[in-house]
Structures are given as C-alpha cells and as structure tokens.
PyMOL commands that place a pseudoatom at each C-alpha (Angstrom):
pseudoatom trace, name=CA, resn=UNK, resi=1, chain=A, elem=C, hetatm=0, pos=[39.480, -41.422, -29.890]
pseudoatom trace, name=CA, resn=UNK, resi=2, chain=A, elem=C, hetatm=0, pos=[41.668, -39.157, -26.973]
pseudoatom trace, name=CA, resn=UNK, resi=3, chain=A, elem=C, hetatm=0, pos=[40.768, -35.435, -27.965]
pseudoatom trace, name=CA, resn=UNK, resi=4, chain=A, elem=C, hetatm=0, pos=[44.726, -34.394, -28.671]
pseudoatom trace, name=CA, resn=UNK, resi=5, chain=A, elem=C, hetatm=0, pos=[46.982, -31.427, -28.995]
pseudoatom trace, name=CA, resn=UNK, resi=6, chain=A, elem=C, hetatm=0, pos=[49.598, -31.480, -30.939]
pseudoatom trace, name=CA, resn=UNK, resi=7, chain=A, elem=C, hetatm=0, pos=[51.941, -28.582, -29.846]
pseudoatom trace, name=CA, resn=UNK, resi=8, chain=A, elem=C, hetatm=0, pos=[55.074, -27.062, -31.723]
pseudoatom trace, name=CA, resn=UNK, resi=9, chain=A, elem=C, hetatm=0, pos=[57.427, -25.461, -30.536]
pseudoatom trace, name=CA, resn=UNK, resi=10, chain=A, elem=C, hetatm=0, pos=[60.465, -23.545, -32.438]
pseudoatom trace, name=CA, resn=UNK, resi=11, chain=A, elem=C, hetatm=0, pos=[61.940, -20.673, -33.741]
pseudoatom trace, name=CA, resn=UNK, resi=12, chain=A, elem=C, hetatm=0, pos=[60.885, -20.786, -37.192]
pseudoatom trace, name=CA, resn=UNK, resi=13, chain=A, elem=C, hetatm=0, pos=[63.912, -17.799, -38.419]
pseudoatom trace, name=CA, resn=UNK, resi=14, chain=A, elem=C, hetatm=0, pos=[66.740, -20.120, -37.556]
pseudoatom trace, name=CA, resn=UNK, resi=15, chain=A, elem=C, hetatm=0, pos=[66.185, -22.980, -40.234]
pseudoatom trace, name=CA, resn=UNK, resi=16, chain=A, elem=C, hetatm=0, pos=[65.383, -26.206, -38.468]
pseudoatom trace, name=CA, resn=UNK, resi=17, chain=A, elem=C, hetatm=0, pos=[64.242, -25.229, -35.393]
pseudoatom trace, name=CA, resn=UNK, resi=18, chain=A, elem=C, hetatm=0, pos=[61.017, -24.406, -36.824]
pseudoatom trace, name=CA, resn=UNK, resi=19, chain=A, elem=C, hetatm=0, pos=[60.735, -27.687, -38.522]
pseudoatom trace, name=CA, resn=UNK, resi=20, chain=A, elem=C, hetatm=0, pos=[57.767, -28.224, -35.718]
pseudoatom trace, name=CA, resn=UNK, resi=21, chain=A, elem=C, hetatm=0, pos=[55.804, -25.959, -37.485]
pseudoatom trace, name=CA, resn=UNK, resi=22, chain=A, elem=C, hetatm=0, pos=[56.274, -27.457, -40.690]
pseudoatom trace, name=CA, resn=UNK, resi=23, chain=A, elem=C, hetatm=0, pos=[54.870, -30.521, -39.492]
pseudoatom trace, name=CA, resn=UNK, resi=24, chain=A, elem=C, hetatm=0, pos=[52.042, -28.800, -37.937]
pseudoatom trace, name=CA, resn=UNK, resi=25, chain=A, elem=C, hetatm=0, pos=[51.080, -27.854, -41.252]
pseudoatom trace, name=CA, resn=UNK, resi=26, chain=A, elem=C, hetatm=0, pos=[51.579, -31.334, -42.741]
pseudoatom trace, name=CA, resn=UNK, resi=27, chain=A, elem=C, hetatm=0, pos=[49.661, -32.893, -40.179]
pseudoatom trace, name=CA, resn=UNK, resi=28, chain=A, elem=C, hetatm=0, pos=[46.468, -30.162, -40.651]
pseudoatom trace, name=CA, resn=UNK, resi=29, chain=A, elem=C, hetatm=0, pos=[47.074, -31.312, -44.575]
pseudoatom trace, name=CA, resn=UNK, resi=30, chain=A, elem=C, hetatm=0, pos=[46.160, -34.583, -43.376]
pseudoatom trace, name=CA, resn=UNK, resi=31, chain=A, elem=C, hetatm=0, pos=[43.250, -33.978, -41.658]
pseudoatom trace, name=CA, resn=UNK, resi=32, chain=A, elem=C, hetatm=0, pos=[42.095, -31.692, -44.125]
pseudoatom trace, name=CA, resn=UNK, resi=33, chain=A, elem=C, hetatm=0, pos=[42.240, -28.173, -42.415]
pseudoatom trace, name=CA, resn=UNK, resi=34, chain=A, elem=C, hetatm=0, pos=[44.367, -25.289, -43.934]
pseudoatom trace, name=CA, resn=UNK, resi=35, chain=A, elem=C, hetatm=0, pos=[48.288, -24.493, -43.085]
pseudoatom trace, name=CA, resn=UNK, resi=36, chain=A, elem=C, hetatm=0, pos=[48.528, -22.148, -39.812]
pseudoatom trace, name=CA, resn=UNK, resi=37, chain=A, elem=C, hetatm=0, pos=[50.709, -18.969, -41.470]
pseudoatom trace, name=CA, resn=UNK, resi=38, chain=A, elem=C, hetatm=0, pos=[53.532, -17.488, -40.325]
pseudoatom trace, name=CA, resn=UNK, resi=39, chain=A, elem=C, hetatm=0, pos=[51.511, -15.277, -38.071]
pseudoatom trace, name=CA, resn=UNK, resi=40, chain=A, elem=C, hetatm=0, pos=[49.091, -18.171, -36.487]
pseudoatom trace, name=CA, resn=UNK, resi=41, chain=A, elem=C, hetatm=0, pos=[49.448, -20.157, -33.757]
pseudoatom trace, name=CA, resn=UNK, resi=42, chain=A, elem=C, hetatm=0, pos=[46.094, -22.291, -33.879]
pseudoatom trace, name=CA, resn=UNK, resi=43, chain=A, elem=C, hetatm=0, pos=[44.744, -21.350, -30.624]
pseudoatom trace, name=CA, resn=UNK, resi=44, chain=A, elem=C, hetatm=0, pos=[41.835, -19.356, -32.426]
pseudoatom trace, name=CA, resn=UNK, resi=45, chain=A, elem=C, hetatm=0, pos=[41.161, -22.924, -34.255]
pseudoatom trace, name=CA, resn=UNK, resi=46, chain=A, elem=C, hetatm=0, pos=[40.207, -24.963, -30.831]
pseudoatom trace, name=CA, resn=UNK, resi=47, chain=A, elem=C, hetatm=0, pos=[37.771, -27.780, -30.763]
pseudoatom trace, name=CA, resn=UNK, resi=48, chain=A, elem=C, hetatm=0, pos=[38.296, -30.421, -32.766]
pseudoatom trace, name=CA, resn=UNK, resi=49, chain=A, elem=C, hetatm=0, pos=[39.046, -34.003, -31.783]
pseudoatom trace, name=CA, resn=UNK, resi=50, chain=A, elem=C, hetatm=0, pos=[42.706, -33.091, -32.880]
pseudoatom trace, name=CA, resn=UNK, resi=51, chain=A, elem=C, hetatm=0, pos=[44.120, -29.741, -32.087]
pseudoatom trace, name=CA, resn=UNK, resi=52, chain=A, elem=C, hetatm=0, pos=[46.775, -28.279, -33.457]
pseudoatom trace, name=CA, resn=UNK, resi=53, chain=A, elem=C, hetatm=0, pos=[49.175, -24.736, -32.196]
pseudoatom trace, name=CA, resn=UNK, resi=54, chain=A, elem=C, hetatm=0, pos=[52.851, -23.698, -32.801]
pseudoatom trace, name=CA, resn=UNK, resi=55, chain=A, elem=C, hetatm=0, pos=[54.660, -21.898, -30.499]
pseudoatom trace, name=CA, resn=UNK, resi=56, chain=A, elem=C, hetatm=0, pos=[58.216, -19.917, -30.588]
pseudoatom trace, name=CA, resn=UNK, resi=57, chain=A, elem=C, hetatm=0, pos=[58.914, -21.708, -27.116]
pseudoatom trace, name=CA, resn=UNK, resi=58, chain=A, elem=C, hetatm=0, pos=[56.801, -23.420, -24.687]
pseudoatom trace, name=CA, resn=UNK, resi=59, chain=A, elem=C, hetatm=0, pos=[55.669, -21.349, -21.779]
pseudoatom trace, name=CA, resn=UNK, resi=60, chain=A, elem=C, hetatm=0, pos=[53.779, -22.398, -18.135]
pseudoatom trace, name=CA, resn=UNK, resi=61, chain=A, elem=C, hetatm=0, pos=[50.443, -20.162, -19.929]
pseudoatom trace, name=CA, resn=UNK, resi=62, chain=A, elem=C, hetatm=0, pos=[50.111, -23.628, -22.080]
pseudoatom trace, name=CA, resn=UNK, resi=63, chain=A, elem=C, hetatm=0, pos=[49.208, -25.869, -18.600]
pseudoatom trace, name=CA, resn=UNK, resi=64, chain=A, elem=C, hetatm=0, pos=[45.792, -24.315, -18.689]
pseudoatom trace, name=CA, resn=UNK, resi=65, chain=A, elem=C, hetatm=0, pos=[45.026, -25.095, -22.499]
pseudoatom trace, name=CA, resn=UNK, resi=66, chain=A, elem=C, hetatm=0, pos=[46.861, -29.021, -22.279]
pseudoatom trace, name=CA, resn=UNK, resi=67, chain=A, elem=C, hetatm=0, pos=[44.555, -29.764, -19.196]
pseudoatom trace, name=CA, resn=UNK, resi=68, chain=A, elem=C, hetatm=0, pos=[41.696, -29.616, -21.420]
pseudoatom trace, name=CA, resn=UNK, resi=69, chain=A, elem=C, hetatm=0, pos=[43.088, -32.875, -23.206]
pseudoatom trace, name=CA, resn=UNK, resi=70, chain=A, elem=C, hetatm=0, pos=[43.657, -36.180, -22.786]
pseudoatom trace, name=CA, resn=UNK, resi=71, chain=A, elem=C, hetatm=0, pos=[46.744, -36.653, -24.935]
pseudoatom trace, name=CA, resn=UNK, resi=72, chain=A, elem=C, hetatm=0, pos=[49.377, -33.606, -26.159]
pseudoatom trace, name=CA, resn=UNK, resi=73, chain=A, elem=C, hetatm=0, pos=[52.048, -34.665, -28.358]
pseudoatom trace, name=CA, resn=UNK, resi=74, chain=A, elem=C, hetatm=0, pos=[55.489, -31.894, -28.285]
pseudoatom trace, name=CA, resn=UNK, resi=75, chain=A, elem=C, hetatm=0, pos=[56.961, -31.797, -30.988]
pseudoatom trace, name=CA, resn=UNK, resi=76, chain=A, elem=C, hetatm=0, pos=[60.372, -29.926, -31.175]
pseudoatom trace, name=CA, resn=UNK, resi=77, chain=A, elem=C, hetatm=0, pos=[63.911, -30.131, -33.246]
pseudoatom trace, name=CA, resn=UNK, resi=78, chain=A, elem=C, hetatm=0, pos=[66.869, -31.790, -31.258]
pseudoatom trace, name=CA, resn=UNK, resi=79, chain=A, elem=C, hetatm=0, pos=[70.561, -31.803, -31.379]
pseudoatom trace, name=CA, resn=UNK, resi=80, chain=A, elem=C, hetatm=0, pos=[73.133, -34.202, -32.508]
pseudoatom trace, name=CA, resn=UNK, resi=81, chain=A, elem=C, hetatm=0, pos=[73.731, -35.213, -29.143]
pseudoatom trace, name=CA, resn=UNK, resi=82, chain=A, elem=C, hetatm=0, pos=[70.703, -37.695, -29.540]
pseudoatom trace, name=CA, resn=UNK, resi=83, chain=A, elem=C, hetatm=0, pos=[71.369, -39.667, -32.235]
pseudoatom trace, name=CA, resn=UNK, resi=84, chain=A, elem=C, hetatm=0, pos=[68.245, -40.549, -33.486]
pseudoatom trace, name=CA, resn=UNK, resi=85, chain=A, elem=C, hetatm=0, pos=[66.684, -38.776, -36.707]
pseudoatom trace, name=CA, resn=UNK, resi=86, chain=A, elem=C, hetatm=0, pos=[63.105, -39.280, -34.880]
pseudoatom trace, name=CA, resn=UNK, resi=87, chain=A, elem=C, hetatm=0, pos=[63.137, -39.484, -31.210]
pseudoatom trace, name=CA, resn=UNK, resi=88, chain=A, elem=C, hetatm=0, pos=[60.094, -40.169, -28.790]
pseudoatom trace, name=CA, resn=UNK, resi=89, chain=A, elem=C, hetatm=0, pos=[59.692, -39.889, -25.203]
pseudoatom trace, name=CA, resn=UNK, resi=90, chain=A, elem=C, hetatm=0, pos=[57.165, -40.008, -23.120]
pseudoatom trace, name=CA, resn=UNK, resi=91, chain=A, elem=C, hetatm=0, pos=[56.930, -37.476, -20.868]
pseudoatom trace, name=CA, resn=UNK, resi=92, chain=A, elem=C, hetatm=0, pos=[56.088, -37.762, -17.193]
pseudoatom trace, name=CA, resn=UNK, resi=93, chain=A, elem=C, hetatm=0, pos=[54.516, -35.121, -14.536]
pseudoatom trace, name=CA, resn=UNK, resi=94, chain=A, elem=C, hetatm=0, pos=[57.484, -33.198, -13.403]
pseudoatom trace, name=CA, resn=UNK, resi=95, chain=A, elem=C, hetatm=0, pos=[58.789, -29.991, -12.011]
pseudoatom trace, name=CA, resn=UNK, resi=96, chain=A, elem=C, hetatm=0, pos=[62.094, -29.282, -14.260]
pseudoatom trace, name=CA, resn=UNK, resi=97, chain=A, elem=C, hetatm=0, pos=[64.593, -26.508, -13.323]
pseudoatom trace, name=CA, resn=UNK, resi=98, chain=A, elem=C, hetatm=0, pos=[65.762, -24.769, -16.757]
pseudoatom trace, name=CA, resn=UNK, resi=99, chain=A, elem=C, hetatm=0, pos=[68.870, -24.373, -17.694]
pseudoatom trace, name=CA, resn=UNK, resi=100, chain=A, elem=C, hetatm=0, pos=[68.760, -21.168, -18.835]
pseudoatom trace, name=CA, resn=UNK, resi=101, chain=A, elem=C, hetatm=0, pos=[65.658, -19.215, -18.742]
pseudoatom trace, name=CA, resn=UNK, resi=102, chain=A, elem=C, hetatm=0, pos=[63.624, -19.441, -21.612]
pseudoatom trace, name=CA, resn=UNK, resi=103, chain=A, elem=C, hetatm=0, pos=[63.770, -23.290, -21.495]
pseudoatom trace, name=CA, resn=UNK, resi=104, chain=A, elem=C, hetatm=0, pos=[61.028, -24.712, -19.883]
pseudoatom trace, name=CA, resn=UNK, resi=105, chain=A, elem=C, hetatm=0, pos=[60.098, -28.906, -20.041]
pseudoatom trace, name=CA, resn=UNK, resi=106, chain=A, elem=C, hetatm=0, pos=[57.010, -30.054, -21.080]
pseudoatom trace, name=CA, resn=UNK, resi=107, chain=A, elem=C, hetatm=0, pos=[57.316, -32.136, -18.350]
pseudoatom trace, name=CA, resn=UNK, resi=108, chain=A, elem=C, hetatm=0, pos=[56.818, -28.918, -16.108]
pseudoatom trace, name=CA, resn=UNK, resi=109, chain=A, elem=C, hetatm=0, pos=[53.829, -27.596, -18.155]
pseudoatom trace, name=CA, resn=UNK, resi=110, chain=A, elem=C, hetatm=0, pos=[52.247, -31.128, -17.393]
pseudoatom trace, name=CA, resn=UNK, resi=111, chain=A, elem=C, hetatm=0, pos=[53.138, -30.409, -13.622]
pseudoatom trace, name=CA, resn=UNK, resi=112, chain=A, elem=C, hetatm=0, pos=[51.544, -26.925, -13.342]
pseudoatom trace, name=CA, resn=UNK, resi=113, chain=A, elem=C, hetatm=0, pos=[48.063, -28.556, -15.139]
pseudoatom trace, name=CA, resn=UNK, resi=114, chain=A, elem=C, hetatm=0, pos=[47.906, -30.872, -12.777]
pseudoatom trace, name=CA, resn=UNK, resi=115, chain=A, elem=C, hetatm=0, pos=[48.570, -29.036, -9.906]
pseudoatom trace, name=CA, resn=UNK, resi=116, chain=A, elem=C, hetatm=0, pos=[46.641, -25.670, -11.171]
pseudoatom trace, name=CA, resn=UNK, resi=117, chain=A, elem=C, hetatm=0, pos=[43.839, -27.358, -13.260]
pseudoatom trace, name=CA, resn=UNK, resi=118, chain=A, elem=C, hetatm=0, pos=[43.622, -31.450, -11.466]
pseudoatom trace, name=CA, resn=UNK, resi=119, chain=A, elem=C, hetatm=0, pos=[44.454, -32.835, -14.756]
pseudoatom trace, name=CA, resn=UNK, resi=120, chain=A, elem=C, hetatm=0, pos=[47.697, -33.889, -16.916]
pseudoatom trace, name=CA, resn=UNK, resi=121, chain=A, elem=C, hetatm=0, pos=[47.140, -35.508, -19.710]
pseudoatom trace, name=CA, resn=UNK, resi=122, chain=A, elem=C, hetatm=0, pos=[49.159, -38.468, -21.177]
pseudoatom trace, name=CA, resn=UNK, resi=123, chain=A, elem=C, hetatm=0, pos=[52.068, -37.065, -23.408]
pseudoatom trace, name=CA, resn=UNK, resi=124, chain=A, elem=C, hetatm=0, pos=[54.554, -38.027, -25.196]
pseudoatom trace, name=CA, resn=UNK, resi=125, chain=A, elem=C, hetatm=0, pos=[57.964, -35.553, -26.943]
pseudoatom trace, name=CA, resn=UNK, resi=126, chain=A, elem=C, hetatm=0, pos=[58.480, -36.498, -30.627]
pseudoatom trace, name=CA, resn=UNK, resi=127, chain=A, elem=C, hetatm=0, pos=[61.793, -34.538, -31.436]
pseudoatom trace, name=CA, resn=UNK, resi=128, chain=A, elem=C, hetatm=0, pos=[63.285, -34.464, -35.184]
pseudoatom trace, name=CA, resn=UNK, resi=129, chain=A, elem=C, hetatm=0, pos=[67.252, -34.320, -35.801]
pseudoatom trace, name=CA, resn=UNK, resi=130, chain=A, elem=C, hetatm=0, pos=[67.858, -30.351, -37.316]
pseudoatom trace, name=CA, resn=UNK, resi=131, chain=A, elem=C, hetatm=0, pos=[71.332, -29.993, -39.083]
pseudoatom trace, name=CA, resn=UNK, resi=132, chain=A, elem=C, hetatm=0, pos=[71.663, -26.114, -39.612]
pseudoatom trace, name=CA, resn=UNK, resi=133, chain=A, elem=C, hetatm=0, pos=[70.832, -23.855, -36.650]
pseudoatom trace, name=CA, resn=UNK, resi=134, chain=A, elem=C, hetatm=0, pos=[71.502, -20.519, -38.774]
pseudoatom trace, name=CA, resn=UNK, resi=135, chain=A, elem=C, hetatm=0, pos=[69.445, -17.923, -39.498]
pseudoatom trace, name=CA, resn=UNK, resi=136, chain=A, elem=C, hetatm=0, pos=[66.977, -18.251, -42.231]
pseudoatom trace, name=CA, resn=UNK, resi=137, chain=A, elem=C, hetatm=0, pos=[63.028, -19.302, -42.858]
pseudoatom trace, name=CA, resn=UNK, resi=138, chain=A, elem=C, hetatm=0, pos=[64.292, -23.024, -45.212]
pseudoatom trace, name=CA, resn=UNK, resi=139, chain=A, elem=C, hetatm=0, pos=[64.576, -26.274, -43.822]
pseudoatom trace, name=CA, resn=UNK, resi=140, chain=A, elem=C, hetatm=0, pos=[67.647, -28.606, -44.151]
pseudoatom trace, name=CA, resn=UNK, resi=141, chain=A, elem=C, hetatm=0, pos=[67.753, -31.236, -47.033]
pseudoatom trace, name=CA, resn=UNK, resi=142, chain=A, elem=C, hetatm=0, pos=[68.026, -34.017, -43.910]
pseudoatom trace, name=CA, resn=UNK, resi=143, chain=A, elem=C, hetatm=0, pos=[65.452, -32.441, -41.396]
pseudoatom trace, name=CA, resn=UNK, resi=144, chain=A, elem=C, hetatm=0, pos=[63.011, -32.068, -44.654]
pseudoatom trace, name=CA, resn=UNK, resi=145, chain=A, elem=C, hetatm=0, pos=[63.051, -35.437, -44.929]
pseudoatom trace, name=CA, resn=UNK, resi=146, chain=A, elem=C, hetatm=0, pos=[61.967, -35.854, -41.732]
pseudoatom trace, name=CA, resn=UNK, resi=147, chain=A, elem=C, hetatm=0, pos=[58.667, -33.916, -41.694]
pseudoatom trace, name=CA, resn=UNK, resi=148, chain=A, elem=C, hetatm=0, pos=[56.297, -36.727, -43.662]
pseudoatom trace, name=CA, resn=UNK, resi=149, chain=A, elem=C, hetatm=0, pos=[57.577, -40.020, -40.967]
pseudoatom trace, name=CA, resn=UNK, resi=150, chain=A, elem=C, hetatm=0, pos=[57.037, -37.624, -38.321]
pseudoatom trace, name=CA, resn=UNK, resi=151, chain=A, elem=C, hetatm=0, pos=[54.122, -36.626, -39.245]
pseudoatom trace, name=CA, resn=UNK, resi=152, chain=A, elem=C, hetatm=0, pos=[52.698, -40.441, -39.590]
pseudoatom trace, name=CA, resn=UNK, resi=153, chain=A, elem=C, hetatm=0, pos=[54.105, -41.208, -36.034]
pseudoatom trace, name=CA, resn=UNK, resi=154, chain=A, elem=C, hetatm=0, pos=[51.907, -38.684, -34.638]
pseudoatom trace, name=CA, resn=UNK, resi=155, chain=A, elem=C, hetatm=0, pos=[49.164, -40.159, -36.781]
pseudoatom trace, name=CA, resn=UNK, resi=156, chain=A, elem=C, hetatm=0, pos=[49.878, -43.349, -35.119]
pseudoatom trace, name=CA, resn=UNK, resi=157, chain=A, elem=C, hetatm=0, pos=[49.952, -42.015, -31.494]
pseudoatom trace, name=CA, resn=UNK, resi=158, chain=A, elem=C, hetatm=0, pos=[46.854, -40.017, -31.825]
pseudoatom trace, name=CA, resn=UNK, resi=159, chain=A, elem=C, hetatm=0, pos=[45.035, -43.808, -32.866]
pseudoatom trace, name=CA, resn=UNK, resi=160, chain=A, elem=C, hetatm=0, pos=[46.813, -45.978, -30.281]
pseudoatom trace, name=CA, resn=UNK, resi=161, chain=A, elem=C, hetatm=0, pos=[44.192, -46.615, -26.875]
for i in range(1, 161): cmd.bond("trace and resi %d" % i, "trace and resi %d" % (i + 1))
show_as sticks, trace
zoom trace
C-alpha cells in the first residue's frame, strides 16, 4: 500500500467550506481512529500508513510534510462553476501564481517538495460541490450528502497501485 496523506483544507466557520474536515473525520471513522476536534489538525497523529490533517488553507510549510509520502489526496469544497457534485483531478508538479494571496495550488506545494525536498508525490484534488458560503459551523443538506461517496473515493484511491 502507498503511505498517504489525506489533506483538508477549509474554513470550517463559513458552512461548506469546511466540509473537508468533515470528511477527514469520516474517513478516520473508517479506519478506526478518533475525529480530529475543532482545535486539531492531525499533524501530532503522524505515522500511519494513512495520514490524515485539516488545514484552514494550504500553505508552502505543507511541501516538507507531503514529501514524506508517496500519495496526498486534497480535498477541498468547490464552486458552482464546476458542475460536478464530486470532482477529481489529478494534480501535476507546478509553480501556480495565486490569484489573490492566500490562495495557493496544491500543484505549487508539490513543486516546492520537489524542488526543496527531491520528492513529489503522486496526487490527486477531490473537490465536493458546497451550496451556502455563509457564516456558520453546519453543513448544507446537498454538500452533507456528499461527505460518505467522498469519503469511499478516497478509500478507493488510497487502494488503487
């Protein structure tokens, strides 16, 4: 089995963007290890054949910590403007100007591991549609629904070869 990280990302106070967490916690269900709180972000939990962290937004500190795999799967909340209620992507080594500032590509992390640390693991982005944006700690009806097939995609990643 590919030792994998699993890596959320999301801003768990404005409804479904945190829905990466929520599947975090799912997934560690699954595997039999406890829910990460509110306060956690699994890097204190290292080690295992499948890692697991959450993270308000990914930053370039992560390239060290995904160099030390050979898979990471992102998972994040999208937009309408892709359609799909799942969406997967694998995610190439690239150098990806932000938009604004505090976006930043996984595809960039993988580029600063391999340039900083020789190694860039394979990876793929497994985004899930949110509906409400607004403040507050409660997933959407519709991105709820969304948590348990996302959660047995990355199951099904982590045991392709």
């Amino acid at each position: 089995m590919k030792r994998t990280l699993v890596a959320g990302f999301g801003n768990t106070f404005r409804r479904d963007d945190g829905v990466a967490r929520v599947v975090i916690n799912a997934l560690r269900a699954q595997l039999g290890r406890p829910p990460l709180g509110p306060l956690d972000d699994g890097f204190d939990d290292l080690g295992h054949a499948i890692d697991t962290v959450v993270l308000h937004q990914m930053v370039p500190e992560l390239a060290e910590t995904v160099a030390d795999y050979d898979q990471v799967l992102f998972v994040d909340a999208h937009v309408e403007t892709i359609p799909a209620s799942l969406h997967e992507e694998r995610i190439a080594v690239a150098y990806r100007t932000p938009f604004v500032a505090h976006q930043f590509h996984p595809s960039t992390v993988l580029a600063l591991a391999q340039q900083s640390y020789g190694h860039a693991p394979q990876a793929v982005l497994l985004s899930l549609l949110g509906h409400d944006f607004n403040f507050g700690e409660e997933l959407s009806a519709e991105t709820a629904a969304l948590v348990s097939p996302a959660r047995d995609r990355i199951l099904e990643l982590i045991a392709e070869e």
